[in-house]
N, C-alpha and C positions, 0 to 999 in steps of 0.2 A: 431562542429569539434573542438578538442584539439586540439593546437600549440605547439609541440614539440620541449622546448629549454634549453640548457646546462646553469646551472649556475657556473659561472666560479670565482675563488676566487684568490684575489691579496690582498698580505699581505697592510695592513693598520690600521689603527688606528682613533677612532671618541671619542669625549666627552661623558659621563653619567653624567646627573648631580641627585645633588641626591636629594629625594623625603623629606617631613619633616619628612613622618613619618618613614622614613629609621634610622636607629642610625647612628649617624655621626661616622667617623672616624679618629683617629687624625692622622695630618698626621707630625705632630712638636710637641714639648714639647708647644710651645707659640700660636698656634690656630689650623683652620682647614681650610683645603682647601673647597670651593665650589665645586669642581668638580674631578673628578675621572679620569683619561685617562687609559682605557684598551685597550691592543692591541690585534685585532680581524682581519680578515680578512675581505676586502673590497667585496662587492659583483658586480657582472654587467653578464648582460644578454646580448647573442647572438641568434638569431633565427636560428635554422639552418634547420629545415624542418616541415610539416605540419604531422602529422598522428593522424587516428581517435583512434588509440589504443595503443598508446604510452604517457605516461606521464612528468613530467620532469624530466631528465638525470641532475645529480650534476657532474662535472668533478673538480678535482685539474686543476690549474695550475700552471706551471714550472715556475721555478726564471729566466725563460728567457722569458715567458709568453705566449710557445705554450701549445695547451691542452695535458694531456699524454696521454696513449693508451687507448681503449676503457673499461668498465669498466664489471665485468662477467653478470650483469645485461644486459648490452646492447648483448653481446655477444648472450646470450639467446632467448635476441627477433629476431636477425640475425637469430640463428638458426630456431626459427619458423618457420620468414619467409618464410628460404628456404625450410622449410618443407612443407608450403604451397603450395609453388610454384611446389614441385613434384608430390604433392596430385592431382595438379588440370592436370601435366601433364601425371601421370596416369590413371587421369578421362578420360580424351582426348582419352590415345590410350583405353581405355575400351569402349567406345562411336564409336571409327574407327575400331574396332574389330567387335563391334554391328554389324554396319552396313554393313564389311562386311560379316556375319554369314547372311544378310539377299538376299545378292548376291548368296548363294549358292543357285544350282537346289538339287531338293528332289522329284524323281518321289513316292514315297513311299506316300507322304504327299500331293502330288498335287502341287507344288509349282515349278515354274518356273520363278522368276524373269526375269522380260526385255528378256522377249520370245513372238516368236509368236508358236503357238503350233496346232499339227495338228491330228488326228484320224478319220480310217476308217468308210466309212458311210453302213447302212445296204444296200445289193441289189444293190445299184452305185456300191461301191466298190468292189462288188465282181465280176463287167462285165471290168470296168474301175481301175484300182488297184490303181492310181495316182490321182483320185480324191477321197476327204473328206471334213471333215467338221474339220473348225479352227477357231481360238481364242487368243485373247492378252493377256497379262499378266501385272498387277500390280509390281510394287517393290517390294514389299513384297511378290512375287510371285502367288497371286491368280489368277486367271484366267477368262477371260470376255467372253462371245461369243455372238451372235444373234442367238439367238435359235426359236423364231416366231414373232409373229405378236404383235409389242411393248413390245419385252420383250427381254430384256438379261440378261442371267441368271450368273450368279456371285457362283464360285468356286463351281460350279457342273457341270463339262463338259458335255454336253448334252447327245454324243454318247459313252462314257466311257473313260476310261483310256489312258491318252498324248501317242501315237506311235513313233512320231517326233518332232524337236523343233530346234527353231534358236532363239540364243541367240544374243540381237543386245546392242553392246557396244554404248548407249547417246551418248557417250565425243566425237567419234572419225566418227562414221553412223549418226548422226543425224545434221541437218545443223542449226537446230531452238537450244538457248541457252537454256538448260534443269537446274534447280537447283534444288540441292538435295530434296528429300522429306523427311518435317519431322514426324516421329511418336512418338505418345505416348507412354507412360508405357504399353498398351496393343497391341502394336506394330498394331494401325489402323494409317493409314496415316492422316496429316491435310496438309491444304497450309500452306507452307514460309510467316508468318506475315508481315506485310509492302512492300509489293511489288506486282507488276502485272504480273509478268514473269510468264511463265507454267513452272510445276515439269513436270516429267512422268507420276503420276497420276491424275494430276491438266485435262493436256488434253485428256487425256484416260475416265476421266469420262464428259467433254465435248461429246466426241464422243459417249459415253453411254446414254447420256443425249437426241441427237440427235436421235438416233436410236430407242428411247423408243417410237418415235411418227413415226416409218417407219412398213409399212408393211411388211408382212414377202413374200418372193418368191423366189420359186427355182430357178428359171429363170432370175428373173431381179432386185431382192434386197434380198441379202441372209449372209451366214456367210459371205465371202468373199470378199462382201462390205463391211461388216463391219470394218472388221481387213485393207483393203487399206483404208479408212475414217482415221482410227487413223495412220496410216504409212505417211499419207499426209500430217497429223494434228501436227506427232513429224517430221515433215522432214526428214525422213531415206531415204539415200541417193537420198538427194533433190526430194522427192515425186517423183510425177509420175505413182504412183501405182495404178491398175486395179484388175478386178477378175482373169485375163489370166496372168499378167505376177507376182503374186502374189503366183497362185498354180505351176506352172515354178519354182519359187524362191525354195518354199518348196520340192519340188520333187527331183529339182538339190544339193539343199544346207540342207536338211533338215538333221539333227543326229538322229539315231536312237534311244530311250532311255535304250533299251537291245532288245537284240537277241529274245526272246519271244513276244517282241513286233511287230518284223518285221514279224515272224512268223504268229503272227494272224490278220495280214494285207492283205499278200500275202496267205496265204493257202486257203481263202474262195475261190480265182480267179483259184487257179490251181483246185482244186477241181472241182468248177464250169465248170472250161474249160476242165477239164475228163470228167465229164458225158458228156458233151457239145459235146465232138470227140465224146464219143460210141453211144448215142443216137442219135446225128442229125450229125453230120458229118460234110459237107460243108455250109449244111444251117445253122446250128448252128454258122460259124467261118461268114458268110454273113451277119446274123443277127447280129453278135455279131461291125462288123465291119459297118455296117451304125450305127447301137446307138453311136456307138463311134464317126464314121464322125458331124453325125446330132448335139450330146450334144457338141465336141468342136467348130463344126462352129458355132451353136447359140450364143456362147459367141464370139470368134474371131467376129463375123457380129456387136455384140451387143455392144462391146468395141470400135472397131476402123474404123467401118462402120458407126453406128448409137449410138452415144456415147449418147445419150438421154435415150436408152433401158434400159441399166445397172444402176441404182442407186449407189451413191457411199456415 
C-alpha cells in the first residue's frame, strides 16, 4: 500500500558547498568563498491519508503557512472517485432490478416464484372440481411437485399447465428468518456463503431431498404432503399445515392464472355432471355424492383422527 502525503514547501535557505571539480566562483576581487548560499524552498512532509492508488500530491504553502486549495490534479482523482462511487451504486440498483424481474409470475414460461401452485387432476377432478394436484415453487420460479414414488419432478408440472396459485410473501407469511438466495450468472440458485440460515431454496430442496426416499400414495403420502412438509419447513404462517387444510387454503385463496384456465377446470365437471343427470339421474348425483363423502372423510379421519395415516 502507498501513503499518500503532501509535500509542502516553506521558504528557506541551506548551504551548497562546492565540489573541486566544480569551477570556483569569485565571489571578491581578493578570493573565494568556500560555499554558495542558495535560496530554495525548505521542504517537510505531512501524512494526511493512506490510498493504494494515489501518489504524492505537492502543495504550495502560503506565507501564512496554511496549504492552498486543492490542486486540478487532485480534483480529478475526487472526480473519479465519485465516479466510482455511482458506478457501484448503479450496479446495485441493476442487481435489485434483477432480482426483482425474478419475483415476477410468467404463466407463459412456467414460472411462479414463492408460489404454491395448483392443476386439475384427470377423473378426481372431473367428479370433485376442488381437488388436484400441487406444487412449490423455487425463486426463480420453477416448480417442484411429488409426482411418485421417490421422485419429484422439477419444472415439468406432472398434470399440465398452473390453473391456480398463491403467491406467499417470506418477509411478512413466514415466521422462520428466510435470506435472500443467491444466483449465478445462469440465474441457478446456490446457498448464502458463510452462514447456516435457510434461503427459500436452501429448505425447499431439503424437503425435496426428503421426499425423494418417500413412497408415493394417493391416499396417505402424496402431492399434498409434499407441498405442507415445505410450508412447515419455511414456517408460513407458523406451520401447522396438513393435506385438508392445505387444499381449503387453495380453493379459498387460490388466483386464477386467466379465464381459460378456470375454464378447463371446471368444464370437465359440468360436462360430466350433464351426461351424469341424462343418463343416470339420481343414481348418478348418489354415486357421485358418497365418492365425494368417502374421499374427503378419508382424509378428515387420516389428519385429525389418526395423524399417523397421512404422511407429511
Amino acid at each position: 500500500m502507498i501513503t499518500s502525503r503532501h509535500v509542502i514547501f516553506h521558504e528557506g535557505s541551506f548551504p551548497f558547498h562546492q565540489d573541486d571539480h566544480l569551477r570556483s566562483i569569485p565571489s571578491s576581487s581578493t578570493g573565494y568563498n568556500s560555499s554558495v548560499q542558495i535560496s530554495l524552498p525548505k521542504l517537510s512532509f505531512t501524512s494526511l491519508s493512506e490510498s493504494p492508488d494515489v501518489g504524492t500530491d505537492i502543495l504550495p504553502v502560503s506565507e501564512h503557512g496554511s496549504p492552498s486549495a486543492p490542486s486540478s490534479h487532485q480534483a480529478m482523482e475526487e472526480n473519479v472517485g465519485k465516479g466510482n462511487e455511482m458506478k457501484m451504486m448503479f450496479d446495485d440498483e441493476d442487481y435489485g432490478e434483477g432480482k426483482q424481474q425474478l419475483q415476477k409470475i410468467d404463466p407463459r414460461k412456467a414460472r411462479f416464484p414463492h408460489c404454491i401452485v395448483w392443476t386439475p387432476l384427470p377423473v378426481i377432478s372431473w367428479l370433485i372440481p376442488f381437488i388436484g394436484h400441487v406444487g412449490i415453487c423455487r425463486e426463480d420460479g420453477v416448480i417442484l411437485d411429488f409426482a411418485g414414488p421417490n421422485f419429484v419432478c422439477v419444472d415439468n408440472f406432472t398434470f399440465g399447465a398452473v390453473a391456480r396459485y398463491i403467491q406467499i410473501n417470506k418477509d411478512k407469511d413466514c415466521s422462520v428468518s428466510l435470506l435472500p438466495t443467491v444466483f449465478n450468472n445462469g440465474d441457478q440458485y446456490e446457498d448464502e456463503p458463510g452462514t447456516d440460515a435457510l434461503t427459500w431454496d436452501d429448505a425447499i430442496r431439503k424437503g425435496t431431498q426428503e421426499f425423494q426416499h418417500h413412497s408415493y400414495s394417493l391416499f396417505t403420502c402424496n402431492c399434498h404432503s409434499f407441498v405442507a412438509n415445505n410450508l412447515n419447513r419455511l414456517g408460513f404462517h407458523s406451520g401447522g399445515w396438513n393435506v385438508v387444510n392445505l387444499a381449503t387454503l387453495i380453493f379459498l385463496k387460490g388466483r386464477w392464472v386467466s379465464t381459460g384456465a378456470m375454464v378447463r377446470s371446471y368444464l370437465p365437471f359440468v360436462v360430466v355432471c350433464g351426461f351424469g343427470l341424462i343418463f343416470g339421474g339420481m343414481t348418478f348425483l348418489t354415486f357421485l355424492a358418497f365418492f365425494t363423502f368417502l374421499l374427503i372423510g378419508w382424509f378428515l379421519l387420516g389428519t385429525y383422527c389418526f395423524k399417523d395415516l397421512i404422511q407429511l
